[in-house]
Backbone as a chain_set.jsonl record, in Angstrom:
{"seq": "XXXXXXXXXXXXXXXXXXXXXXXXXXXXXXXXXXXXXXXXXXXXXXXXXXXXXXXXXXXXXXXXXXXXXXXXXXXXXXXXXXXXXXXXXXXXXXXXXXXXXXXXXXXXXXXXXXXXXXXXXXXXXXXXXXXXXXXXXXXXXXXXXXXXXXXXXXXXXXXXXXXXXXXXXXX", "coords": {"N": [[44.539, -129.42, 41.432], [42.412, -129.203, 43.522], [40.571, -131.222, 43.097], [40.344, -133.079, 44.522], [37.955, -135.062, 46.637], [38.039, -134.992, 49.238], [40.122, -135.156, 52.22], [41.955, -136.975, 54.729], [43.019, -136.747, 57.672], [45.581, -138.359, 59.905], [47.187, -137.449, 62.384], [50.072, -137.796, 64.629], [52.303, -138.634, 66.959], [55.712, -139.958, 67.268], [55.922, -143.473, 66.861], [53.498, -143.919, 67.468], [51.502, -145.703, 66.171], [50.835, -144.645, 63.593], [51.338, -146.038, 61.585], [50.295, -148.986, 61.907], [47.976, -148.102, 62.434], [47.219, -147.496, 59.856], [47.275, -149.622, 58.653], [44.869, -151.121, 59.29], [43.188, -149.9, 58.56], [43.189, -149.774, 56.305], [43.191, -152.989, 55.884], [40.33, -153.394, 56.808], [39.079, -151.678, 54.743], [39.558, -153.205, 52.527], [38.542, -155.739, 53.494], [35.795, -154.818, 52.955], [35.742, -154.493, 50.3], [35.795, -157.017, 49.197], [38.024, -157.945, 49.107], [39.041, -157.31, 46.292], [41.142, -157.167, 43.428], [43.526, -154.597, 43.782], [46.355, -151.855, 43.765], [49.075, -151.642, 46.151], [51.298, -149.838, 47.157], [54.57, -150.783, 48.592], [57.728, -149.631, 51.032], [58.954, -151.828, 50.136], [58.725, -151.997, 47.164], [56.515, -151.88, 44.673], [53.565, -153.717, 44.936], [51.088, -155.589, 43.114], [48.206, -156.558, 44.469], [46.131, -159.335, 44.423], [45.289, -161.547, 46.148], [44.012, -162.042, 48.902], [45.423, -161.204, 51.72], [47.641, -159.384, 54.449], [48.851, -157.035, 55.943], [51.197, -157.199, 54.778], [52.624, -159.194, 55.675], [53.519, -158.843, 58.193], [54.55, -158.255, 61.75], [52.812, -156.075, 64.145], [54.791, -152.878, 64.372], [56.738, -153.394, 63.061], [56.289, -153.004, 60.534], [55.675, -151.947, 57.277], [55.9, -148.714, 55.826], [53.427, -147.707, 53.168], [51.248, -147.401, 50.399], [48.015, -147.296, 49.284], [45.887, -148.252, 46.171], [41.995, -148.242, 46.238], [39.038, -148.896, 45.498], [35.435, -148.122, 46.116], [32.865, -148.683, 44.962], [32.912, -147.354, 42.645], [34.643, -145.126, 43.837], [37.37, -143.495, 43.989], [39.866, -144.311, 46.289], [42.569, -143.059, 47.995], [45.344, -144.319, 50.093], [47.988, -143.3, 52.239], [50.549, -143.851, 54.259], [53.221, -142.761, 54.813], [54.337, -140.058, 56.479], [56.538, -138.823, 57.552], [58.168, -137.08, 56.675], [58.026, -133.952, 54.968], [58.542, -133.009, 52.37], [57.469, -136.017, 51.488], [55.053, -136.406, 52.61], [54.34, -134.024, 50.866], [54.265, -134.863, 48.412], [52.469, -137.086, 48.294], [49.867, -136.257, 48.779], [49.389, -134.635, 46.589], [49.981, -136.265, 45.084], [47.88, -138.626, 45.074], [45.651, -136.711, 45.315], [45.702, -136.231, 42.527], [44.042, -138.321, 41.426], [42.745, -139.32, 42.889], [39.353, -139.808, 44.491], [38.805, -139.596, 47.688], [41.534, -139.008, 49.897], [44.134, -140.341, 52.206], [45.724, -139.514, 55.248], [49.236, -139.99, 56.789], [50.29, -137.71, 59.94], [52.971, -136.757, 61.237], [54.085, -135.879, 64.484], [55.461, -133.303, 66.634], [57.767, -134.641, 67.562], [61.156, -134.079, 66.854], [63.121, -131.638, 65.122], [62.776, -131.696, 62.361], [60.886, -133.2, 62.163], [58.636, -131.241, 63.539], [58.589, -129.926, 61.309], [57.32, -131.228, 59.68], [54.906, -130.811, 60.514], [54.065, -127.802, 60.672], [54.555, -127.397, 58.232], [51.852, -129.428, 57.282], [49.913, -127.985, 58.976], [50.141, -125.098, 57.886], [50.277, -125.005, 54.575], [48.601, -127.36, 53.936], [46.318, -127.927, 55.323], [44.903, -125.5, 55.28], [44.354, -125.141, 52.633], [42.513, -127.749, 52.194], [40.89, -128.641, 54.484], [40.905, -131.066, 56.215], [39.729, -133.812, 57.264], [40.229, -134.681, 60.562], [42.388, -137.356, 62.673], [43.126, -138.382, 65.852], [46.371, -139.797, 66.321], [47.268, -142.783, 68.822], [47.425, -142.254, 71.922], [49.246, -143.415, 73.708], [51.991, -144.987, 75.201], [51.8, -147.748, 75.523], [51.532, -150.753, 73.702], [49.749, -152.458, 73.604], [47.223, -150.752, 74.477], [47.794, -148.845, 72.395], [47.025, -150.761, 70.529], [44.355, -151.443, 71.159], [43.244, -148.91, 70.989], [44.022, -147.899, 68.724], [41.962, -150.267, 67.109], [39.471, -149.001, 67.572], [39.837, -146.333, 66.413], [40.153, -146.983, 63.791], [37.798, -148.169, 62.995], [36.198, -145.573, 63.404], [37.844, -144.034, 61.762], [37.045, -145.894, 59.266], [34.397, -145.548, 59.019], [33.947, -143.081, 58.727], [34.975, -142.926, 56.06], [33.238, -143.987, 54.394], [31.144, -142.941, 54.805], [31.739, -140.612, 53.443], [31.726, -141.568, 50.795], [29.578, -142.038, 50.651], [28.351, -139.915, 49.941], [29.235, -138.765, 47.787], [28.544, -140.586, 45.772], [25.995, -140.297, 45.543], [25.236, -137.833, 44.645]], "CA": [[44.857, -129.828, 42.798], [41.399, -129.658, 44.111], [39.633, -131.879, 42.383], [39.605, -134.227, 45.565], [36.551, -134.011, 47.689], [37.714, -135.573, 50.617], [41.454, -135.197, 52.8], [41.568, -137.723, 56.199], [44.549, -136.877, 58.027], [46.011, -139.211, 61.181], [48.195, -136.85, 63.421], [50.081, -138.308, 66.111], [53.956, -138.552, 67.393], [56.646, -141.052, 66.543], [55.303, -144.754, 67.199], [51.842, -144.154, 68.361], [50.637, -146.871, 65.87], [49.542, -144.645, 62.775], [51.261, -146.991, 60.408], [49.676, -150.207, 62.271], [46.474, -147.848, 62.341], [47.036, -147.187, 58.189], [46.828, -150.607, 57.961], [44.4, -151.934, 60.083], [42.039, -149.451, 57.859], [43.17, -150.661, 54.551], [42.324, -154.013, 55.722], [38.865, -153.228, 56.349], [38.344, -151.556, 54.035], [39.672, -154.196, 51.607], [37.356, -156.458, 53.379], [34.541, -154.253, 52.172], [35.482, -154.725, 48.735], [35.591, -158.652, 49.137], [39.858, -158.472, 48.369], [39.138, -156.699, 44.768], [42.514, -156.653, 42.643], [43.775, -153.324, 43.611], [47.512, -151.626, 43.874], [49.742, -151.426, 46.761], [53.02, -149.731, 47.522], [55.091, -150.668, 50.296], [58.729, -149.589, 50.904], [59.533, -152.612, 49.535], [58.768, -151.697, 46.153], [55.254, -152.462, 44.322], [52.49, -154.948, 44.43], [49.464, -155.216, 43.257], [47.452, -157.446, 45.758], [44.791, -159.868, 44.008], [44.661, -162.745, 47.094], [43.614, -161.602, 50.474], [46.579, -160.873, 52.462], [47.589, -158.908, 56.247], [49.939, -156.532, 56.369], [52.628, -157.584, 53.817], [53.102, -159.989, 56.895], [54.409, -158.528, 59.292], [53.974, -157.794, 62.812], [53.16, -154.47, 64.321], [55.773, -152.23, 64.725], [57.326, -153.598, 61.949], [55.489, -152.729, 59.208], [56.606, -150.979, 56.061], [55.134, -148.03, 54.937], [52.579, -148.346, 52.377], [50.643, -146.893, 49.837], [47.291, -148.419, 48.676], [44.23, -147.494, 45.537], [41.0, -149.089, 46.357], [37.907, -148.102, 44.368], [34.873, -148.547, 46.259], [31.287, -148.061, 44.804], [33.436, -146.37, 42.407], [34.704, -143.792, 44.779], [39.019, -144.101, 44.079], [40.766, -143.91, 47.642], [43.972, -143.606, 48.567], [46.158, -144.318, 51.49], [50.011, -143.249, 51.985], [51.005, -143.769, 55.916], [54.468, -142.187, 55.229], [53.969, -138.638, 56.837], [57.709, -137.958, 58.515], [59.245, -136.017, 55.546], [57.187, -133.082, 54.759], [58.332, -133.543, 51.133], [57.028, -137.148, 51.349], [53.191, -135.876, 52.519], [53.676, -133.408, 49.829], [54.245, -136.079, 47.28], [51.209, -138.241, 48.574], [49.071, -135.491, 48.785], [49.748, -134.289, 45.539], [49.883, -138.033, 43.913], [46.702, -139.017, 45.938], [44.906, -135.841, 44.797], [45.572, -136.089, 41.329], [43.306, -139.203, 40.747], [42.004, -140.003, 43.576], [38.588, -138.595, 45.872], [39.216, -139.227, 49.316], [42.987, -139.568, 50.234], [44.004, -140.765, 53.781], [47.459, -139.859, 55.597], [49.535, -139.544, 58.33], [51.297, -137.146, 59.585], [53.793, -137.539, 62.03], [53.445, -134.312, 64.985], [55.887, -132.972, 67.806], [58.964, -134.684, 68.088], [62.161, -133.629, 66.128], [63.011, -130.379, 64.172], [62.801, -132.604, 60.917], [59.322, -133.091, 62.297], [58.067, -130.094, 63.42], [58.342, -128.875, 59.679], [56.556, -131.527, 58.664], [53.594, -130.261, 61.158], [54.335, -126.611, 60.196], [53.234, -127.99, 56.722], [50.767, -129.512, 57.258], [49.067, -126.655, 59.384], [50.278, -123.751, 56.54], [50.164, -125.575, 53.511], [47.684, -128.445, 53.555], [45.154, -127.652, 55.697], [43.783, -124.337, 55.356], [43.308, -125.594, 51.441], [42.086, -128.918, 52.243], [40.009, -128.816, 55.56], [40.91, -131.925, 56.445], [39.023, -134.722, 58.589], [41.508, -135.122, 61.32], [41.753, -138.03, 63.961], [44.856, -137.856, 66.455], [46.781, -141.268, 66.677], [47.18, -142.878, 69.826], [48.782, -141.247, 72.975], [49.785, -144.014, 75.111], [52.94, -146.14, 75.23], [51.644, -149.579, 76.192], [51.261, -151.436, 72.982], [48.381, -153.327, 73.827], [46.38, -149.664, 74.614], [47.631, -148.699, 71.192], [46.356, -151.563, 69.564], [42.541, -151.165, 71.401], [42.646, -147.342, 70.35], [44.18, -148.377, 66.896], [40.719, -151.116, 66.481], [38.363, -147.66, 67.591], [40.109, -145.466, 65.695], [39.857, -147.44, 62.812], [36.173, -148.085, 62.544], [36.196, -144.207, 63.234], [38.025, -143.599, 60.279], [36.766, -146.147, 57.773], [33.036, -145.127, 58.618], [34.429, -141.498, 58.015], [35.325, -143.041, 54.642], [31.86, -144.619, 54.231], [30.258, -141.735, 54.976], [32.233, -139.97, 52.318], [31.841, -142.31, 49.698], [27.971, -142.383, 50.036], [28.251, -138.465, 49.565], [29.798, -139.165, 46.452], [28.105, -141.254, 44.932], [24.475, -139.606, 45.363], [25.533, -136.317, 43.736]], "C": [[43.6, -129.977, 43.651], [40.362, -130.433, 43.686], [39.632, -132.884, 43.254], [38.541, -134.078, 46.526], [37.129, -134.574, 49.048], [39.287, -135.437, 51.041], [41.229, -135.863, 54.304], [43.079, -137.241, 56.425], [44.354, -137.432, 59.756], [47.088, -138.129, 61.72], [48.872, -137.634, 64.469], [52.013, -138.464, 66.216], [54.275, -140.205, 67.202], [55.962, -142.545, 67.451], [54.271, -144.767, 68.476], [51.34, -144.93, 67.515], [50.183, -146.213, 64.604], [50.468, -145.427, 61.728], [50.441, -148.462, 60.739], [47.766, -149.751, 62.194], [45.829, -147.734, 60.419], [46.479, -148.807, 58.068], [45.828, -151.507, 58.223], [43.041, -151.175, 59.247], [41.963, -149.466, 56.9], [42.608, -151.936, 54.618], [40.756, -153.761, 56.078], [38.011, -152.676, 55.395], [38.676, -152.602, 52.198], [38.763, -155.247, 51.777], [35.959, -156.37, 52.871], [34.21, -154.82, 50.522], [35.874, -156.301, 48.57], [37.032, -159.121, 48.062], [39.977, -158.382, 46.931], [40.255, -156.581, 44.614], [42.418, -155.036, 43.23], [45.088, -153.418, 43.522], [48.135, -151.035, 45.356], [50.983, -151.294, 46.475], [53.76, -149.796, 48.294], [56.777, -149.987, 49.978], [59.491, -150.482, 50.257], [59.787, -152.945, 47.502], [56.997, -152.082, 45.746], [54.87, -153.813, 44.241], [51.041, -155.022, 43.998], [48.696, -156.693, 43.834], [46.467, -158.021, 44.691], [44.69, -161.255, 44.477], [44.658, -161.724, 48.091], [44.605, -161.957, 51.034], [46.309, -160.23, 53.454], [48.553, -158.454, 56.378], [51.392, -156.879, 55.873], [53.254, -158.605, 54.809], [53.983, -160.01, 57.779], [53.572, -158.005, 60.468], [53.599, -156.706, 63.228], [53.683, -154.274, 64.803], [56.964, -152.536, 64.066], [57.086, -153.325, 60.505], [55.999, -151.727, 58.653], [55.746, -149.989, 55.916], [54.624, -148.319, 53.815], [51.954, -146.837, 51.354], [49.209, -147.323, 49.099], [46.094, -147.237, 47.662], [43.679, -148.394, 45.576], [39.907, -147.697, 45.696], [36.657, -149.315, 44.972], [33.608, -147.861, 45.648], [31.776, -146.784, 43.336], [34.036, -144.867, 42.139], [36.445, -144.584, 44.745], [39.414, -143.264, 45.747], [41.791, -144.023, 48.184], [44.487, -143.408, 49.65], [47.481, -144.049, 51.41], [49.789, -143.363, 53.601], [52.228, -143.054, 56.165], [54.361, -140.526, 55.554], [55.372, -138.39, 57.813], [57.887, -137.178, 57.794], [58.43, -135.168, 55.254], [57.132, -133.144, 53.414], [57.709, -135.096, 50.735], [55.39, -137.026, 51.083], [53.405, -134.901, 51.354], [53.425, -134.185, 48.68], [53.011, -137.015, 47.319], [50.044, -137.789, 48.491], [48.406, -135.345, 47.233], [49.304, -135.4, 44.471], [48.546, -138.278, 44.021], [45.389, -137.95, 45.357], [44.528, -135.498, 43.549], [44.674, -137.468, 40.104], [42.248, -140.18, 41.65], [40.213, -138.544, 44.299], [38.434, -139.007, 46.821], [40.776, -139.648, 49.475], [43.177, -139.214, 51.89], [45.247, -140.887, 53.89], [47.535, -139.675, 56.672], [50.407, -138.384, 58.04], [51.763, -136.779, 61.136], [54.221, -135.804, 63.041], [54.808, -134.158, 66.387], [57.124, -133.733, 68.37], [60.773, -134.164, 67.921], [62.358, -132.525, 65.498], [62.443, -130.692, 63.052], [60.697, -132.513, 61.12], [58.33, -131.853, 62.208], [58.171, -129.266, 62.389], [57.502, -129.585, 59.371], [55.131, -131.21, 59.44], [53.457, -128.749, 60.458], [53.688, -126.839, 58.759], [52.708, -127.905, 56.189], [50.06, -128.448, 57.874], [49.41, -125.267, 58.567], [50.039, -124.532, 55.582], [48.677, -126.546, 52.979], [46.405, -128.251, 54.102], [44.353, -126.706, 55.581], [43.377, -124.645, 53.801], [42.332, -126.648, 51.313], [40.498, -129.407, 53.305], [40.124, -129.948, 55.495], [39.915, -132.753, 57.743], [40.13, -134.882, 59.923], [41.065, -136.31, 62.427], [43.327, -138.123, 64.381], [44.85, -139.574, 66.399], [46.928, -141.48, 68.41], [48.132, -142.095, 70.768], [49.104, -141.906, 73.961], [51.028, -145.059, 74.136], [53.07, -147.851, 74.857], [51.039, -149.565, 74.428], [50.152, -151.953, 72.947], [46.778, -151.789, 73.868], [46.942, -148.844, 73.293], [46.785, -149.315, 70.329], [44.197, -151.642, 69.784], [42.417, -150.213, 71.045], [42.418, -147.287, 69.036], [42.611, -149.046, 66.529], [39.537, -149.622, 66.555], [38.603, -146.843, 66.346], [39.918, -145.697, 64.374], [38.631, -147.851, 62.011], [35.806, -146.501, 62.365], [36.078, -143.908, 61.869], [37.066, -144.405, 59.075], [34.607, -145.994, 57.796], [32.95, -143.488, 58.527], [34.114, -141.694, 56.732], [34.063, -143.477, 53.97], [30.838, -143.519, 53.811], [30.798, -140.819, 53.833], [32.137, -140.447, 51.127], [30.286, -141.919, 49.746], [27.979, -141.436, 49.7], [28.099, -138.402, 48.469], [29.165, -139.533, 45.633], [26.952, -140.857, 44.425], [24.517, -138.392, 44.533], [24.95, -136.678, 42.415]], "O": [[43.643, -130.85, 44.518], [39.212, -130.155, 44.025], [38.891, -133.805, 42.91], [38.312, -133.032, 47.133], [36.348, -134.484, 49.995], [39.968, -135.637, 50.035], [40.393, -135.344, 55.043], [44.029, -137.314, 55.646], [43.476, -137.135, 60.566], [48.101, -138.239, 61.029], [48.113, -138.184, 65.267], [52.724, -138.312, 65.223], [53.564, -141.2, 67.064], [55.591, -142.467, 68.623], [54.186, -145.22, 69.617], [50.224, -145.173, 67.974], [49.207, -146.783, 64.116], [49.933, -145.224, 60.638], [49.963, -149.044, 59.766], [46.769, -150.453, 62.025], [44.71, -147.827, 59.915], [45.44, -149.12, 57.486], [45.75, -152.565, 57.599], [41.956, -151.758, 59.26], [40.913, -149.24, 56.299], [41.745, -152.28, 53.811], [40.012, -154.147, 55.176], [36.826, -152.899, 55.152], [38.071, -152.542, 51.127], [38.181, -155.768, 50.825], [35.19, -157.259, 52.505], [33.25, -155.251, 49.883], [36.337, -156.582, 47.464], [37.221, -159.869, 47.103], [40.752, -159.095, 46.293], [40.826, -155.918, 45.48], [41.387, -154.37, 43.129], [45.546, -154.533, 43.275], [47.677, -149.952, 45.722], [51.718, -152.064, 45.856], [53.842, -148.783, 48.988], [57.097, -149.833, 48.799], [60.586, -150.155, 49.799], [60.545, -153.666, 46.852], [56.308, -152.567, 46.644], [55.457, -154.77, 43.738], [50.063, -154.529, 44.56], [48.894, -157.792, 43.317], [45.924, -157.158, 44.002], [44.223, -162.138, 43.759], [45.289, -160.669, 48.02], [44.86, -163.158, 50.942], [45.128, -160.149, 53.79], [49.433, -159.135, 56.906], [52.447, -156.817, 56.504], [54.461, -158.816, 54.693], [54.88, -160.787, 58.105], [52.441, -157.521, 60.429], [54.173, -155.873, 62.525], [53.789, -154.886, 65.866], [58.059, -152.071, 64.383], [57.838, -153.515, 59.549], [56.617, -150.801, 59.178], [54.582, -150.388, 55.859], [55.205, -149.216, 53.204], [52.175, -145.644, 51.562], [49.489, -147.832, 48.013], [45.633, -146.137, 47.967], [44.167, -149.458, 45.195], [39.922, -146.477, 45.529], [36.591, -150.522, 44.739], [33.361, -146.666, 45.812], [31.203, -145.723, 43.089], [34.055, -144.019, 41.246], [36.766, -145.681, 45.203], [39.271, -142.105, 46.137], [42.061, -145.007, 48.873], [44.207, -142.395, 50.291], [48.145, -144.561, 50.509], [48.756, -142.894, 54.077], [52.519, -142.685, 57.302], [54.307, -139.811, 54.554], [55.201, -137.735, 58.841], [57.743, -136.087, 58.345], [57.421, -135.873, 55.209], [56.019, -133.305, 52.911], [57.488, -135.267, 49.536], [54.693, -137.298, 50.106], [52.399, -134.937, 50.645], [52.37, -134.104, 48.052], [52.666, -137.638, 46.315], [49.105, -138.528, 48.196], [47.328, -135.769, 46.817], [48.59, -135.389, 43.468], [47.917, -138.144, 42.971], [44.3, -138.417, 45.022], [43.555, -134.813, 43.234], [44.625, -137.604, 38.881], [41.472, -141.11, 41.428], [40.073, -137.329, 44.442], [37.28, -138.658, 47.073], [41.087, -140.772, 49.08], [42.684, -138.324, 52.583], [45.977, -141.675, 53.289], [46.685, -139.354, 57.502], [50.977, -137.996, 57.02], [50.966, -136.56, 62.048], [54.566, -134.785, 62.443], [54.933, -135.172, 67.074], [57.499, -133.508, 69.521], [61.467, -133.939, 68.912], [61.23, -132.25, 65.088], [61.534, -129.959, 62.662], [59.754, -132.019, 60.502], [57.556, -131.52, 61.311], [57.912, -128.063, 62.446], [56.612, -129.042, 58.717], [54.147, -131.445, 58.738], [52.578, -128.67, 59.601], [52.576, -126.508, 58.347], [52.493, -127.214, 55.194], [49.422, -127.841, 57.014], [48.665, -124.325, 58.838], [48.984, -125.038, 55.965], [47.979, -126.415, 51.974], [45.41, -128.397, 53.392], [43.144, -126.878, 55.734], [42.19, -124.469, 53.526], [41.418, -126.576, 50.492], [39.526, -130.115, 53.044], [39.412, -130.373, 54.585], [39.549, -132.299, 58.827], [41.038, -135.621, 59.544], [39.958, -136.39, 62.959], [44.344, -138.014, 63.695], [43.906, -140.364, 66.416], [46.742, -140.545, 69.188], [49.192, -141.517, 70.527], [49.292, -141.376, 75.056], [51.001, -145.586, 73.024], [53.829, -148.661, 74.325], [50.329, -148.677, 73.957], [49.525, -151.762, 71.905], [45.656, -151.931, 73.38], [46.214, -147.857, 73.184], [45.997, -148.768, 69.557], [43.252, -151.797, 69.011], [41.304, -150.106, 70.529], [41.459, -146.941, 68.346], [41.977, -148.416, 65.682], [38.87, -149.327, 65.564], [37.788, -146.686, 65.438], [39.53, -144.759, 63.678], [38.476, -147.873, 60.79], [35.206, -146.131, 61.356], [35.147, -143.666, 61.101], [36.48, -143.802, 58.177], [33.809, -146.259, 56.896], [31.928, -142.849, 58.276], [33.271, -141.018, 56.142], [34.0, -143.194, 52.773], [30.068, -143.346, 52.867], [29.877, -140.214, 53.285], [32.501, -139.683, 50.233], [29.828, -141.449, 48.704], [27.455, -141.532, 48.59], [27.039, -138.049, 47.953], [29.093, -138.878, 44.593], [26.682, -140.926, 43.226], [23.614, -138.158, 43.729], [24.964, -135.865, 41.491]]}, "num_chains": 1, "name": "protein.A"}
């Protein structure tokens, strides 16, 4: 179970954007790797991506949950965005950890009972083994001030991921 060096976790309450933010940091970092064959999972069942695509094409706030492995510099990284179900993040965690080194989730904070287990969790369970990177998702309403936090937040993260990969690799 620890054989990953790296855990990113997205925090943030029900439609603050971290599935539009999951994906807005898969595509860059797919642009990195110049749209390399990799594997995606959306709710919709599997694909594995080998043209340059945007979001299984859809708008935001529509978007499916996802799952993606990209292998940069060969540094394997995975993404899951589905973080409501607490058994879901354990499953992604778990999956994500068992072949990957950096894995990147959400996880979904403060609204519902259903929820607040899956915070409970994550703060007993995942984090005190993991020490995770954390970055909170957005905290405003307005769509449009999601989507400018979402573009920050997202360079944030994927030069988090950058920065973790070069780690990696130098060892």
């Amino acid at each position: 179970m620890l054989n990953m060096k790296t855990l990113i976790a997205t925090k943030g309450k029900a439609n603050s954007g971290k599935t539009t933010l999951m994906w807005t940091v898969y595509e860059r970092l797919v642009s990195m790797i110049n749209n390399k064959p990799h594997k995606v999972w959306t709710a919709q069942g599997y694909n594995e991506i080998d043209t340059p695509h945007s979001r299984v094409y859809k708008a935001s706030g529509l978007l499916d949950d996802f799952s993606a492995l990209l292998n940069i510099n060969g540094v394997k990284i995975y993404i899951a965005s589905a973080g409501d179900v607490d058994r879901y993040l354990n499953h992604y965690i778990d999956k994500g950890t068992s072949f990957a080194d950096i894995v990147l989730i959400t996880v979904r904070i403060r609204t519902r009972s259903r929820i607040i287990k899956v915070e409970e969790f994550y703060e007993t369970k995942i984090k005190p083994v993991y020490s995770p990177i954390e970055f909170i998702s957005c905290k405003y309403q307005d769509p449009l001030k999601i989507s400018e936090q979402n573009d920050q937040l997202a360079d944030e993260i994927v030069s988090t991921i950058m920065k973790e990969v070069q780690k990696i690799t130098n060892l």
